[in-house]
C-alpha distance (Angstrom), angle and dihedral (degrees) to the residues before:
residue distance angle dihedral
X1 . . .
X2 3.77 . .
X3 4.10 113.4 .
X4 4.00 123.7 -115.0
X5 3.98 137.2 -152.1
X6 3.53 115.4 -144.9
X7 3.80 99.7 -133.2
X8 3.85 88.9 -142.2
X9 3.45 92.1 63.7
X10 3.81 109.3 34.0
X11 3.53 104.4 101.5
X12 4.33 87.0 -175.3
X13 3.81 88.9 -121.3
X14 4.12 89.2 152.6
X15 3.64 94.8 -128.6
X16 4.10 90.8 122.6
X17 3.89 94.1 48.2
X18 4.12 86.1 57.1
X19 3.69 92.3 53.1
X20 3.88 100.8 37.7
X21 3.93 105.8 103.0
X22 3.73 92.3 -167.2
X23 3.22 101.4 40.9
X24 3.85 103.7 -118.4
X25 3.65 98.8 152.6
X26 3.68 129.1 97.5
X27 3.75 116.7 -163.7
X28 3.92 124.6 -144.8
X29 4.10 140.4 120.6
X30 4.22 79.3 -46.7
X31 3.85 114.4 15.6
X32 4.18 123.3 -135.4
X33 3.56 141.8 -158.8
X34 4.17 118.9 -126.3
X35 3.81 94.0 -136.0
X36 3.75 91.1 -159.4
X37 3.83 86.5 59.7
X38 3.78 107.3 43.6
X39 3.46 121.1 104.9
X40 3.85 88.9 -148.1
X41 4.08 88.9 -128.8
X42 4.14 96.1 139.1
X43 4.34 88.6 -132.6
X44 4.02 83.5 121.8
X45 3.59 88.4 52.4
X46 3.66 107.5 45.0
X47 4.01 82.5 44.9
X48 4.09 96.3 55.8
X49 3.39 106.4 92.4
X50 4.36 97.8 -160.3
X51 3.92 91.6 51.9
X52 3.64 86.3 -113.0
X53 3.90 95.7 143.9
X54 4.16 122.9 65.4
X55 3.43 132.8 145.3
X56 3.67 128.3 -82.2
């Protein structure tokens, strides 16, 4: 199961992109996770330090 930011609590801080070894994550105002892509692994959530990234 792919991961997920909640868009009201990703404050696009960059800490997930760092950690993602796939590269999954898309940065902008909120960032996002290409489901298709992620390896489902959790690094970008352990790294997020508001909780804003679960899985689906």
């Amino acid at each position: 199961m792919a991961r997920k930011i909640d868009p009201n609590s990703c404050v696009a801080c960059g800490s997930c992109i760092d950690e993602c070894p796939v590269g999954a994550i898309t940065a902008g105002d909120v960032y996002s996770i290409d489901a298709d892509a992620c390896a489902d692994c959790g690094a970008c959530e352990a790294a997020c330090p508001n909780g804003a990234i679960s899985a689906e």
